[in-house]
N, C-alpha and C positions, 0 to 999 in steps of 0.2 A: 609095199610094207604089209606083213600079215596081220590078221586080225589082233594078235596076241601081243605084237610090236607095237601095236599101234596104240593097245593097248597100254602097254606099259609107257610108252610114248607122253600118253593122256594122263597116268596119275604123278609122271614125275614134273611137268608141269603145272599140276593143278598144287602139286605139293610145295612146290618151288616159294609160294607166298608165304611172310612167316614163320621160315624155318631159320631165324638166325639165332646167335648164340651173341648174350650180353658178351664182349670181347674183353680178356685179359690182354693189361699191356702185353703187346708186340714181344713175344721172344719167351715170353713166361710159360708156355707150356711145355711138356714133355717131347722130344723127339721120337718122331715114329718108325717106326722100325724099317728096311728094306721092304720094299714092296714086293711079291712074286712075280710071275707073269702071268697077267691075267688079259687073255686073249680076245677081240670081237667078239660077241653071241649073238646079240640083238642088233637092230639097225634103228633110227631112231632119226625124229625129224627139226631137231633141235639139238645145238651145241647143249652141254652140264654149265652148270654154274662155273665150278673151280676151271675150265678148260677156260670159257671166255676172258674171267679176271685175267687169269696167268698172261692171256696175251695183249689185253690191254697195257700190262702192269709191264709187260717188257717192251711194249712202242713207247711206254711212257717213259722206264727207265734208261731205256739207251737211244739217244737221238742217231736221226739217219738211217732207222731201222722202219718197219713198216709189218704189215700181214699180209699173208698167202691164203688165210681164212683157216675157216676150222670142219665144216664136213663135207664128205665123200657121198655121191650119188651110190645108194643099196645096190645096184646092177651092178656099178663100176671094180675093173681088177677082182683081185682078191679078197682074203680077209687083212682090214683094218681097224684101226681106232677109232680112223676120223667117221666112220661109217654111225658107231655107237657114239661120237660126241667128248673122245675123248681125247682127242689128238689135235694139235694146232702144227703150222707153219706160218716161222716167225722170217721176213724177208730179212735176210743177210746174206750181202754178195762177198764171198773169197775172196774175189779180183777187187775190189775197194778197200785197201787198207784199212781206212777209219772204220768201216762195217765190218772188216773179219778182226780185229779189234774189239770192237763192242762183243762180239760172240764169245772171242777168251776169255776176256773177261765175265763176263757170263758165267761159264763154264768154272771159272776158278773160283768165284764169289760162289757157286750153289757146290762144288765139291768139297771148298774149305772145310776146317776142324773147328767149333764153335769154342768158345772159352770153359763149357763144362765139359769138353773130352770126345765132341759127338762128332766124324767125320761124317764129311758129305749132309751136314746139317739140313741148311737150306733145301737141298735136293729132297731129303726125306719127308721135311714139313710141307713140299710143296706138293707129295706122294709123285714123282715123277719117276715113270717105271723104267722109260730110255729116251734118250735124247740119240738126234745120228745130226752130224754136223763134217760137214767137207773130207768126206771116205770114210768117218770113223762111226763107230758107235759106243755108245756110254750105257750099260745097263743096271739095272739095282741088280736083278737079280740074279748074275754073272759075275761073281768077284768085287761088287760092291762097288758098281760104277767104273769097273779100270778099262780103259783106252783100248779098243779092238778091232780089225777093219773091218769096214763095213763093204763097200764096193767090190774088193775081192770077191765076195760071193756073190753078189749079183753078177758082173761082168770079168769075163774072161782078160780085157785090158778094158781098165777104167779109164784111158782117154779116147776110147771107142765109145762111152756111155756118154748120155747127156749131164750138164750141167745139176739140173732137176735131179736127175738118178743119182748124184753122187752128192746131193747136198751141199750143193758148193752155193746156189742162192737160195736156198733159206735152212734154217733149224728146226728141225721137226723134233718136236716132245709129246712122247705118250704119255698119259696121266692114269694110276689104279683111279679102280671106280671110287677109293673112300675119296683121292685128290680132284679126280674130276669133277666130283658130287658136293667139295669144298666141302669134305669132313675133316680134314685135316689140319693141323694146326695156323700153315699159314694163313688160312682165309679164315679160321675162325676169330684168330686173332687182328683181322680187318674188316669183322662182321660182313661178310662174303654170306647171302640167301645162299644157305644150302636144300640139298634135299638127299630124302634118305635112299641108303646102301641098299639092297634088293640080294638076295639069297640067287643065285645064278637061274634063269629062265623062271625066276617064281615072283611074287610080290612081297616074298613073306622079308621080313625087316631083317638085314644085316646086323644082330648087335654088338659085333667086334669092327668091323667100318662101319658103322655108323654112330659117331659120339653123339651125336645130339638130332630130335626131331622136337618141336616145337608144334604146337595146336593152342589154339585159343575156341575156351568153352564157355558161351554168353549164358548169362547165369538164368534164363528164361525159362531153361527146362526141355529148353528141345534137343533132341540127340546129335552128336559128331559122330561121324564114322569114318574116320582113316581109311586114309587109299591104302592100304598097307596091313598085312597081317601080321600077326603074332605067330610063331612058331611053338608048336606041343612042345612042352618038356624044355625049353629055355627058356631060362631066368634071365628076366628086363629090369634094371633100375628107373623108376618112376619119381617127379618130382613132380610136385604142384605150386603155386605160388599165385599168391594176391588175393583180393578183398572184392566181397559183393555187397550189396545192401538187397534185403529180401521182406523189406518193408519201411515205413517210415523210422524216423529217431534215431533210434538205438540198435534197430534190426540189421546187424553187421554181421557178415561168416564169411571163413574160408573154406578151404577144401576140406579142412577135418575141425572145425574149432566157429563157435558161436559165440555174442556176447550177452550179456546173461548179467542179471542182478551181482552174482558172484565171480563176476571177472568173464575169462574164455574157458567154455566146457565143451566136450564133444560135440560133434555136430554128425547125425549120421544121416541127416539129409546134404551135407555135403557132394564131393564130386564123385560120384560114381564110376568105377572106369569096368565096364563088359557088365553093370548090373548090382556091385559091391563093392562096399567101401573100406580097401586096401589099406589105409594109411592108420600109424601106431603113434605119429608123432603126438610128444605132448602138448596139453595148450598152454603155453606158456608167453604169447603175444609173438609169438612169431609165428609169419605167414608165410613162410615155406615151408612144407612135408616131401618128406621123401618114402618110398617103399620098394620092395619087389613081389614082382609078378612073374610066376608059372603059370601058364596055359592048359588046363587039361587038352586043349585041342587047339588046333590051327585054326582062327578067323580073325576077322577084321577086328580092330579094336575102337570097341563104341565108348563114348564119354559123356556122361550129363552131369547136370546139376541137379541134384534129387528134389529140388522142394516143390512143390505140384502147385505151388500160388507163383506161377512164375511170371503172371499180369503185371506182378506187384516189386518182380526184380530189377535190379537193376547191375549193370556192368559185368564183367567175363572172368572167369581164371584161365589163366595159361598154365598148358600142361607140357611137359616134355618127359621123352625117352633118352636118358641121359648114362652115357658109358659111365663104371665105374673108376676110372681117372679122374675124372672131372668135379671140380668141388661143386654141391647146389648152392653154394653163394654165388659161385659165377654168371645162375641164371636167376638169382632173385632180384624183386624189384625194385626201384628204389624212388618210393613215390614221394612226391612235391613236396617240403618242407613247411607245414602249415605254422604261420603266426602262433604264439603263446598269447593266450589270454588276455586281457585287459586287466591290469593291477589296480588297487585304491589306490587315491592321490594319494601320496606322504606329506605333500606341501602345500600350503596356504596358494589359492588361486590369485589372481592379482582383483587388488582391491575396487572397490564400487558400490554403490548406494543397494540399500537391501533389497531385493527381492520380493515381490509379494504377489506379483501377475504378471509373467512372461509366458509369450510363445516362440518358441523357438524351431527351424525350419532346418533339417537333418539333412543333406544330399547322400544316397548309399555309395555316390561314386567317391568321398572324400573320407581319407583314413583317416585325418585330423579332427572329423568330426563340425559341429557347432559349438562353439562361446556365448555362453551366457552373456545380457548387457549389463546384469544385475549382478547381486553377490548372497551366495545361500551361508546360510549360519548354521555350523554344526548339531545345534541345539533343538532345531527347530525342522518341522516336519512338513513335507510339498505333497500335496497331490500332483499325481501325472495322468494325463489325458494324454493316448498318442492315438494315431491316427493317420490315413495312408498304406500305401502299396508301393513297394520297390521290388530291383529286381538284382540280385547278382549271376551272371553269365544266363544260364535254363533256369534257375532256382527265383522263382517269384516270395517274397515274402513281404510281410507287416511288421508292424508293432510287435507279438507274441509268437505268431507261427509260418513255417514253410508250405509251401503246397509240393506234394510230391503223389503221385500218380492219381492228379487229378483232385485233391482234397487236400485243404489249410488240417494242416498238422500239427501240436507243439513238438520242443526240443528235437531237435535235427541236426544230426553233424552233416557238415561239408566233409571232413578228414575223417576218411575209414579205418586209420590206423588208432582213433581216437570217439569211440564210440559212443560215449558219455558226455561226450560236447556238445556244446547248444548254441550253434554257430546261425549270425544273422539275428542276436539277442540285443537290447537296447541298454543301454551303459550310461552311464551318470557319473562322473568321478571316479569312471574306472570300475565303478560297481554296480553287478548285475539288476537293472529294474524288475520285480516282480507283476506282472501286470495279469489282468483277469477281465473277461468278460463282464459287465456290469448288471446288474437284475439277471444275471443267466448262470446254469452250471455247466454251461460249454466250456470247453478248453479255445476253443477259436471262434472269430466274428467273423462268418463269410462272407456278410452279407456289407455290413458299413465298415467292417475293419477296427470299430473300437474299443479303446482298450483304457482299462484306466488302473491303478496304481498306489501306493504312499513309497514315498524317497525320504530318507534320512540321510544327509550331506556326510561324507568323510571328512573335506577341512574346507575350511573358510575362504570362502573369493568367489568368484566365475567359476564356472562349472561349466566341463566339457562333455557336450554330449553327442556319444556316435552310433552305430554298429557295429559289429564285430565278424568282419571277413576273417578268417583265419590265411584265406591264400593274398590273390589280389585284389584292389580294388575300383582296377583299371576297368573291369567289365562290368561293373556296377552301374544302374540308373535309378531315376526316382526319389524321390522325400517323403520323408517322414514327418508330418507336424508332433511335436510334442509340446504339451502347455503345462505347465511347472504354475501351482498356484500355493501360497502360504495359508497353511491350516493354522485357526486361533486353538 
């Protein structure tokens, strides 16, 4: 293998990791065109993604079938596909009815006309550029798959040729590099790892096969650099998606958009792609951006996250290079459905002798919270004392504050889609306790964790009191003592 093969070898495995595409049901994308013929160049030490699927997905599909494997030693014969990784042999014997059976079948299922008008569907989505199966051969790019001998031109009489040579025990299928690389629709529509198309002997990005490349960029501040370059003078569609935290609370952005007293504003420490920040979307709460990019020159394309406190970040955006066919809903994110708030009681609690000295003992693991023994009276005003250290999943919190890189913080969301939220806050009837450091103008106690308070009851009974997970509360540990006493 040469240095260059080897080369290229080394970035389309390294690429291979998280290049998939969130998948539209099965069947929903566009069919792709005939593929041309696109020859061996490189030799390569690893089957393609879409090459391996295809052959698992047809031992799986048709019983009594099997593999012939998928690559060819670089010395061996000629030029081939299986060389570059993109050619299989599917075991099926001729002489076994039930096995040359499974093959026609095959064959008729991937040539079929789909219900919007598309022949040879299957075959196109799967980008398979020929199949040769018992003397014949099937090409796209020859008449659009029509039936042609194949043996003929290898052997003078093809009952002189072997078995092998005439494809009588198995079916060999070429795959274009967008099919073999599972750019195409059928694998993206099975979330098939792809990796990206290559400009022929260059690294530079295919952007007509290649619909989708995927990168995840940790919001830390340190640079990504793409195995893969950019091409001068072609225009890339670009997407970004998802949410960081770049400090405690409220300190939420995405790739173009911050959150800010006044809602989402610009962010132009956002995600940097080659050094500047591309992206025109508005902020309007949504955390997908799309743009494009012209290269003044051919290089690698670098990605950061611009905020230079990047001790203090936390979580990634994912980036892709995404074809113009493809909707960017299909690759946005669709993060955990966090809990709504804690409402006021509307209803009288169940009834019970007044209340004038309780403590009461919180668990964070329990959504239901603690039950008062007592009964609070509308009218009338509690101090609270809480006190304690819990923990939800990494997130340690108290009475008033979270600790986040290292230091008890107030209001802090858990849900970054919801920035204003002050999740892990203590609840009383449904309504928020105001608590505060006592003799102090600290925002937090780091030291004892106390906290103290006045509560005014919404309605009359037992009183429930919790925490407020917005997700789950299965990963929850620790208590919370809270002491409810009646002020004269």
């Amino acid at each position: 293998m040469t240095s260059r093969t080897a080369h290229l070898a080394y970035l389309l495995a390294a690429l291979l990791v998280g290049s998939v595409l969130s998948a539209a049901p099965a069947g929903a994308s566009s069919v792709e065109s005939y593929s041309g013929y696109e020859p061996q160049e490189i030799c390569t030490a690893a089957p393609k993604p879409g090459t391996e699927y295809l052959l698992r997905w047809l031992v799986d599909q048709y019983p009594h079938t099997g593999s012939s494997g998928t690559l060819r030693p670089c010395n061996s014969g000629g030029q081939s596909e299986h060389k570059d990784g993109r050619a299989l042999d599917w075991a099926v014997d001729a002489d076994q009815p039930q096995e040359a059976l499974q093959a026609e079948r095959f064959l008729e299922r991937i040539f079929a006309t789909d219900r919007a008008g598309n022949p040879d569907a299957l075959a196109r989505r799967m980008g398979i550029m020929y199949v040769i199966w018992d003397d014949y051969i099937y090409s796209s790019y020859s008449g659009g798959f029509q039936k042609r001998p194949y043996t003929t031109n290898i052997c003078a009489k093809p009952r002189n040729c072997s078995k092998t040579t005439r494809h009588r025990d198995h079916v060999h299928i070429s795959l274009s590099h967008a099919g073999a690389s599972a750019q195409t629709s059928f694998y993206r529509d099975r979330n098939v790892p792809s990796i990206p198309v290559f400009e022929p002997g260059t690294v530079q990005l295919d952007a007509e096969d290649t619909a989708i490349v995927k990168l995840t960029v940790p919001a830390d501040g340190s640079t990504v650099t793409a195995g893969f370059k950019l091409s001068r003078g072609t225009t890339y569609r670009i997407v970004a998606d998802g949410l960081y935290r770049y400090g405690a609370g409220a300190d939420v952005a995405d790739a173009a958009c911050r959150w800010s007293a006044d809602g989402w504003t610009p962010n132009e420490s956002g995600l940097l792609v080659n050094g500047n920040s591309p992206w025109a979307s508005a902020c309007d709460g949504e955390h997908t951006h799309e743009a494009t990019i012209t290269p003044r020159r051919t290089d690698y394309l670098r990605l950061q996250v611009g905020d230079q406190r990047g001790r203090d970040n936390e979580g990634s955006l994912t980036f892709y290079v995404l074809r113009e066919d493809l909707a960017s809903r299909s690759v946005a994110s669709h993060p955990a459905v966090s809990g709504a708030a804690p409402r006021p009681a509307r209803h009288a609690g169940p009834g019970a002798r007044r209340l004038k000295k309780e403590l009461v003992t919180v668990r964070a693991a329990s959504r239901r919270g603690a039950l008062t023994d007592r009964s609070l009276r509308p009218r009338s005003r509690y101090r609270v004392v809480v006190t304690g250290v819990a923990r939800s999943g990494d997130d340690v919190f108290d009475g008033s504050c979270v600790r986040y890189a290292g230091r008890f913080r107030p209001q802090h969301t858990l849900d970054l889609t919801k920035p204003a939220a002050d999740h892990l806050s203590l609840y009383i009837q449904g309504k928020r306790v105001d608590l505060r450091v006592p003799r102090s103008g600290a925002d937090c106690d780091r030291r004892t964790h106390r906290y103290v308070g006045t509560f005014r009851p919404v309605v009359r009974g037992k009183a429930r009191v919790k925490v407020w997970d917005p997700y789950t509360y299965a990963d929850n540990s620790g208590t919370l003592t809270v002491k409810l006493k009646k002020r004269r």
